[in-house]
C-alpha positions as CSV (number, residue, x, y, z in Angstrom):
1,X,7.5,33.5,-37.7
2,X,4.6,34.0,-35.4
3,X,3.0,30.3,-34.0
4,X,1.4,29.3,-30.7
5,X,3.6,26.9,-29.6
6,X,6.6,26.7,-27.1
7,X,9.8,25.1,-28.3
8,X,9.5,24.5,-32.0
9,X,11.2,20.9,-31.2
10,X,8.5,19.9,-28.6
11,X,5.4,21.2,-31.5
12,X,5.0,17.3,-32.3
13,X,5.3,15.4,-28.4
14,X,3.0,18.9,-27.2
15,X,0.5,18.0,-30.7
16,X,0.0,14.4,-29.5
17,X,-0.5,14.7,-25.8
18,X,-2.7,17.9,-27.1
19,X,-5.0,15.1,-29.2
20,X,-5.0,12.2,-26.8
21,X,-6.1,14.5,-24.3
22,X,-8.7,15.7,-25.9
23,X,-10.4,13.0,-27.1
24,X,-9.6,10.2,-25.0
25,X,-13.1,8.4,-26.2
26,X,-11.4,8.0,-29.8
27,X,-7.6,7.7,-29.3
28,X,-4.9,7.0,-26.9
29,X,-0.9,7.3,-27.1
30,X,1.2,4.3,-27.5
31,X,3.7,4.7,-24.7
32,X,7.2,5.6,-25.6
33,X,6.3,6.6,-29.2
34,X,4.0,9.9,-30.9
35,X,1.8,7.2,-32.0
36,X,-1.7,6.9,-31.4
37,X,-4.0,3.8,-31.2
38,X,-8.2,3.3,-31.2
39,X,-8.9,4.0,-27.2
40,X,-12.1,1.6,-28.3
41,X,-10.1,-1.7,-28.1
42,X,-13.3,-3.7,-28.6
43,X,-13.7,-1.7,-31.9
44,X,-10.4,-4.0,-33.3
45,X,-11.0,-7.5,-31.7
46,X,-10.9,-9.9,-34.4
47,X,-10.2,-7.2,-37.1
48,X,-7.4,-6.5,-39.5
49,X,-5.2,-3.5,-37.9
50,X,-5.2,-0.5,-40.7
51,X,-2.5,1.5,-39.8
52,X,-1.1,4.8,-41.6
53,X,1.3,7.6,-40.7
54,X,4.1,10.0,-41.9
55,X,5.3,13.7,-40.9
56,X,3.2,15.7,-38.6
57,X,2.2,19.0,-40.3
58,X,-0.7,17.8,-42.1
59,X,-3.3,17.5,-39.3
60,X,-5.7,16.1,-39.1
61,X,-3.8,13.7,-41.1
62,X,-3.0,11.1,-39.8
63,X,-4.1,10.9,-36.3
64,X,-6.9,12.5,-36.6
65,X,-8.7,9.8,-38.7
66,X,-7.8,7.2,-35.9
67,X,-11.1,5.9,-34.6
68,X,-13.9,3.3,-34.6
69,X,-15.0,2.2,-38.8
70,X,-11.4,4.1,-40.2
71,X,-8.0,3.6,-39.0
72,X,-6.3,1.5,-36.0
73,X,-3.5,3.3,-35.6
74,X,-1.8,6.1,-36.9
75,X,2.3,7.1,-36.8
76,X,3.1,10.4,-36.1
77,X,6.6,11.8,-36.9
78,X,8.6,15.1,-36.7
79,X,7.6,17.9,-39.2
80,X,7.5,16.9,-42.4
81,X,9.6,13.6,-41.4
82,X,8.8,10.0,-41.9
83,X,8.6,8.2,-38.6
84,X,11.3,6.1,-37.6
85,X,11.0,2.1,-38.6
86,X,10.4,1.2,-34.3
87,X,7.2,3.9,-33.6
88,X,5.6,2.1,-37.1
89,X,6.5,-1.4,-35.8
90,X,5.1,-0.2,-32.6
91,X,2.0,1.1,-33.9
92,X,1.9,-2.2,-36.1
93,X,2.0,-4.7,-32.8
94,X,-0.2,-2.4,-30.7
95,X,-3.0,-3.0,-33.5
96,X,-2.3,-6.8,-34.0
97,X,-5.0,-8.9,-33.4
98,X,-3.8,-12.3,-35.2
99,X,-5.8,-11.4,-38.6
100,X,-2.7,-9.2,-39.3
101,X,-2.3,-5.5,-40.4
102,X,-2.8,-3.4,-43.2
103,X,-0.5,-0.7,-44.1
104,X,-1.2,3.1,-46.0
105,X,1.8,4.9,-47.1
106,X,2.1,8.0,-49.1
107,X,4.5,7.9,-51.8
108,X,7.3,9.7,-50.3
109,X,11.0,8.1,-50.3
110,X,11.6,8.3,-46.3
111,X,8.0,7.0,-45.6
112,X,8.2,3.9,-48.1
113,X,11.7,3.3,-47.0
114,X,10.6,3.2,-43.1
115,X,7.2,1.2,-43.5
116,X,9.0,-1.4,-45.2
117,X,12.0,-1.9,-42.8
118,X,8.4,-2.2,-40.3
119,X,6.9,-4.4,-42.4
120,X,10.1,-6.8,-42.0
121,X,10.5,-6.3,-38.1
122,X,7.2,-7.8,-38.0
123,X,7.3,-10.4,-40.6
124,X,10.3,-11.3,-38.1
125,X,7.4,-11.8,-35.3
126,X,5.3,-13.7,-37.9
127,X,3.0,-10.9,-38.0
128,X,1.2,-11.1,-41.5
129,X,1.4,-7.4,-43.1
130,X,1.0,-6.0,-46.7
131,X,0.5,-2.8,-47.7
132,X,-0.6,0.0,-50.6
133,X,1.5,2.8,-51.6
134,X,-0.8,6.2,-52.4
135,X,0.2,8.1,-55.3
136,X,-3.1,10.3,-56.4
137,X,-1.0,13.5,-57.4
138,X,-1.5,14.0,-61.0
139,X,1.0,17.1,-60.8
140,X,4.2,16.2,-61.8
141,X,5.8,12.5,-61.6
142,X,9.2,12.6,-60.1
143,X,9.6,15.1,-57.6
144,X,11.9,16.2,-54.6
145,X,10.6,13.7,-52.1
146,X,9.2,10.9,-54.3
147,X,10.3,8.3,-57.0
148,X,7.2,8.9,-59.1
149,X,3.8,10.7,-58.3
150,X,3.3,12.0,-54.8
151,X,0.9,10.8,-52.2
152,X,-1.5,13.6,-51.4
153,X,-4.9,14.2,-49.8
154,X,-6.6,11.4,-51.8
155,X,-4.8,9.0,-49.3
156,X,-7.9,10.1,-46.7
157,X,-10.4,8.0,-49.3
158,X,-7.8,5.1,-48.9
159,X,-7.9,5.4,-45.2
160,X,-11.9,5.3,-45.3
161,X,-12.8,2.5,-47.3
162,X,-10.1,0.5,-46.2
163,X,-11.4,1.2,-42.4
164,X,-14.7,0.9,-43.1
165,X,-14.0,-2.7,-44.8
166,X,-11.5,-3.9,-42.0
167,X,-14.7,-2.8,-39.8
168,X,-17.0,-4.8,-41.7
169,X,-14.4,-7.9,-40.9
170,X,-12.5,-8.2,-44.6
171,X,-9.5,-10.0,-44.3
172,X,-6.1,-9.0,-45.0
173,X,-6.3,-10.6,-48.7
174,X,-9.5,-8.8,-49.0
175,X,-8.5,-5.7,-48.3
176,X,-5.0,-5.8,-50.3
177,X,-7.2,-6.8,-53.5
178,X,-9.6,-3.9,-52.6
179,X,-7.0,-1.2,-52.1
180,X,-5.2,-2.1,-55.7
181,X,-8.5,-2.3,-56.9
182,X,-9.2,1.3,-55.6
183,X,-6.1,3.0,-56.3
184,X,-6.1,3.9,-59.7
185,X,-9.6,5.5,-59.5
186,X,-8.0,8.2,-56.8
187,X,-6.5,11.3,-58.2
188,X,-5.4,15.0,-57.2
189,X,-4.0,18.0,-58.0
190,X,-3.4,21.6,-56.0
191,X,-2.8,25.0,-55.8
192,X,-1.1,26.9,-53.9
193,X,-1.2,31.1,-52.7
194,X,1.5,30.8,-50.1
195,X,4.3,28.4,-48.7
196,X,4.0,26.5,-45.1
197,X,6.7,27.7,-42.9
198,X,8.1,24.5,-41.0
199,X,8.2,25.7,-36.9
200,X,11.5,23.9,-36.5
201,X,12.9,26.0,-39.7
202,X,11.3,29.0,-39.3
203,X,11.2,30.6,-42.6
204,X,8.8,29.4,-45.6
205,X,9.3,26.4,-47.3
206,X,9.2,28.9,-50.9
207,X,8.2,32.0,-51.9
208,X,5.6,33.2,-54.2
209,X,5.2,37.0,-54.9
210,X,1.6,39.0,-53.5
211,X,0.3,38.4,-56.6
212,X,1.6,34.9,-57.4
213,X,0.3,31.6,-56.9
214,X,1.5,27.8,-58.1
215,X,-0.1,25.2,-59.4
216,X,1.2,21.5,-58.5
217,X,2.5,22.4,-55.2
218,X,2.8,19.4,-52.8
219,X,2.5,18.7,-49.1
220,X,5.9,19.5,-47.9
221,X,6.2,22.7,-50.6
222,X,7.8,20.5,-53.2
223,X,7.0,22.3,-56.7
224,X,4.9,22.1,-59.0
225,X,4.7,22.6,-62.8
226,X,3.8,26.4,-62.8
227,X,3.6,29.9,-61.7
228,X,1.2,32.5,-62.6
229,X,-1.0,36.1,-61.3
230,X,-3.7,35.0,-58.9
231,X,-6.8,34.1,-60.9
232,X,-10.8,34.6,-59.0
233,X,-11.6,30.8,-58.5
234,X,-13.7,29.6,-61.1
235,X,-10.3,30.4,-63.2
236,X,-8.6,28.0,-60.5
237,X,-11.3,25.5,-61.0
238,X,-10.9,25.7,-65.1
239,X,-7.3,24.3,-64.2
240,X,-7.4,21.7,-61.6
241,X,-10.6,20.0,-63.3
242,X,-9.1,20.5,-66.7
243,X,-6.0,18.4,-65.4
244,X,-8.5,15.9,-63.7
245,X,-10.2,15.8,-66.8
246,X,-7.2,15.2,-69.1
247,X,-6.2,12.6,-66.6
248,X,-10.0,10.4,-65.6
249,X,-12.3,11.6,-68.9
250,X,-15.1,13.0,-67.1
251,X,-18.3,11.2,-67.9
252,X,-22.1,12.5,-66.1
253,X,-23.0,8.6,-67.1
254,X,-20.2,7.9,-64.0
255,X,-20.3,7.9,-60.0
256,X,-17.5,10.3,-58.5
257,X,-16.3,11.6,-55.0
258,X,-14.9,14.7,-54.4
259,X,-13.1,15.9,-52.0
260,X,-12.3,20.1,-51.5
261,X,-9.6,20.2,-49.1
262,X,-7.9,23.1,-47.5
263,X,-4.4,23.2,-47.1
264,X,-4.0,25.2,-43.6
265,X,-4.7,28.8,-44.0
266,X,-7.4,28.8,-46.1
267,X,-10.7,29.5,-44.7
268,X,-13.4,27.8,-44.9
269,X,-15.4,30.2,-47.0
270,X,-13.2,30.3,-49.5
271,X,-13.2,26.9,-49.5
272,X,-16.8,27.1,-50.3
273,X,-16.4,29.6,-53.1
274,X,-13.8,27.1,-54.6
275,X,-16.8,24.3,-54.1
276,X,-19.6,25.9,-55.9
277,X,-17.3,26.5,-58.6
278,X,-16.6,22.6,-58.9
279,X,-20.0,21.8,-58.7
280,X,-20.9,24.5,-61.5
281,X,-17.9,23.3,-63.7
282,X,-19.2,19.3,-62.9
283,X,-22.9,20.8,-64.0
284,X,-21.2,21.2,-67.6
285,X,-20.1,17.5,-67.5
286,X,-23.7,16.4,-66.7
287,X,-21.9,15.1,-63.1
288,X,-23.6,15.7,-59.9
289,X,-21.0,13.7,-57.1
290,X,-22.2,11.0,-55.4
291,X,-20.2,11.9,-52.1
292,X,-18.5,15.3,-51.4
293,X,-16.4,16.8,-48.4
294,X,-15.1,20.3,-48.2
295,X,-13.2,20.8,-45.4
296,X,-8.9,20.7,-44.3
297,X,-8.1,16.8,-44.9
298,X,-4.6,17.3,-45.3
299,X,-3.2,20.4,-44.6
300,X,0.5,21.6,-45.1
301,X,1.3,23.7,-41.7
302,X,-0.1,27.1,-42.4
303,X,-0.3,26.7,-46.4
304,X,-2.5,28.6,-47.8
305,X,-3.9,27.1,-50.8
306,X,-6.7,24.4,-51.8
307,X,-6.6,20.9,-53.4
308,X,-9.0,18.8,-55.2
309,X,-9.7,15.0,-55.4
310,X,-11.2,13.0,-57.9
311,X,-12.3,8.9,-57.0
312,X,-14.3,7.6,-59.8
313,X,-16.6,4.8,-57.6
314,X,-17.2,1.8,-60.0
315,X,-18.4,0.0,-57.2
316,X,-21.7,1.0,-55.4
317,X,-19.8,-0.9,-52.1
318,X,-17.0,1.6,-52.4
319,X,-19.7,4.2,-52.4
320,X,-21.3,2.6,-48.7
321,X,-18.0,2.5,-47.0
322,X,-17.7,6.1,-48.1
323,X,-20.6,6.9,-46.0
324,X,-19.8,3.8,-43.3
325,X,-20.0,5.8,-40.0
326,X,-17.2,6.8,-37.7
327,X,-15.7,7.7,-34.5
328,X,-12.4,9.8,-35.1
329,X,-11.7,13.5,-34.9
330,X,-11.3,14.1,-38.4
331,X,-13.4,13.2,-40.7
């Protein structure tokens, strides 16, 4: 295992500091937690707090989309580790501005589990919270991690228009309605050409032959449905749209965002090759997207691999909080 840190149990305190450091214009650390807050408090004054969090090792994810127009606050916790019920319930108060907050959970067991026992530490302090649990992985339902589908990089659309209508001044009923309004329209699926090999572990997570790639893998390596040679991309596109397609019914008389995200050690040109490929598959659908992003969302350590998400927009609003501008490091 070759990485640039220093002691692999120090990679996610070193991360954060790394972060807040950097861009002290868009985020700050919460003291005594790895959680990090808007530095622009004025930003959240009268707002709904959207908070979000989970394991580090997806970076940018979640911190990175922390920042004026997205989210509050975000949660950060060890590799591939839910963060503990306090650092939430921290993060939860820190962003608290009496219009109550709004929670974003992937759909892992630890991080649904911990949000909740939040959620009740600060219904405690009469702090009004609800929340939406992200599960855009079409891959495979039940899975190492999760009771159902996974929650994957179609959880950085969530984060958007959620921030971008808690920016705008929705309330807390507004923006629950909105985000199970949302939801269903969100979906994903990946590939992978190599596992992510956890610091703290120091091995990889799986492994797939030279030659070998999988389709279906997840964010912390969990499988997926199956294994085959390396294909040239526009074969990789065939499958990931044909599953989107099985799962949505494409349809050029509809609006759709895309986003191509890489999942740590791709780079970007090939990310680009995968692109083009989508657009020229899309072309046979008579779809040109009304948004797209190519870039690493949600990555998986040093994964090397690529996944696509699908978010039909039936609402031309969805579509301007898409495009709603920003302040954060990621997005």
């Amino acid at each position: 295992m070759k990485k640039i840190i220093n002691d692999p149990h120090d990679v996610v305190p070193e991360m954060v500091d790394g972060m807040t450091r950097s861009y002290p214009q868009y985020i700050e650390k919460i003291e005594g937690t790895e959680a990090v807050v808007r530095s622009d408090k004025e930003s959240m004054k009268g707002k709904v707090g959207i908070v979000s969090g989970g394991g580090s090792g997806h970076e940018p994810t979640h911190a990175g989309y922390v920042g004026k127009g997205m989210l509050s606050a975000a949660v950060c916790g060890q590799i591939f580790t839910s963060p503990t019920p306090d650092q939430i319930y921290a993060a939860i108060k820190a962003v608290n501005q009496g219009q109550g907050v709004f929670l974003v959970v992937k759909n892992y067991s630890g991080d649904v589990m911990n949000f909740d026992m939040a959620k009740d530490l600060a219904s405690m302090d009469d702090i009004p919270v609800k929340e939406i649990v992200v599960d855009d992985d079409i891959a495979v339902e039940n899975s190492t991690y999760t009771q159902g589908h996974r929650g994957v990089a179609g959880t950085i659309f969530m984060h958007k228009i959620l921030g971008a209508t808690a920016q705008q001044g929705a309330s807390l009923d507004e923006i629950d309605e909105l985000s199970h309004k949302v939801l269903p329209n969100i979906k994903t699926i990946a590939v992978a050409l190599s596992a992510a090999t956890n610091p703290e572990v120091g091995k990889p997570g799986f492994v797939l032959k030279e030659d070998e790639i999988e389709y279906g893998v997840s964010i912390h390596s969990e499988p997926g449905y199956r294994r085959e040679k390396i294909k040239p991309s526009k074969a990789l596109v065939e499958e990931l749209v044909g599953k989107l397609n099985d799962e949505m019914k494409l349809d050029g008389n509809k609006k759709y965002a895309f986003l191509v995200n890489g999942t740590g050690a791709t780079p970007l040109m090939e990310q680009y090759v995968f692109a083009n490929d989508v657009l020229n598959k899309l072309e046979e659908f008579n779809i040109k997207p009304s948004f797209m992003k190519v870039s690493n969302y949600m990555t998986s350590i040093d994964m090397a691999g690529i996944s696509l998400t699908l978010f039909e927009i039936k609402d031309d609003k969805w579509l301007d909080y898409l495009n709603y501008p920003v302040e954060t490091i990621g997005w």
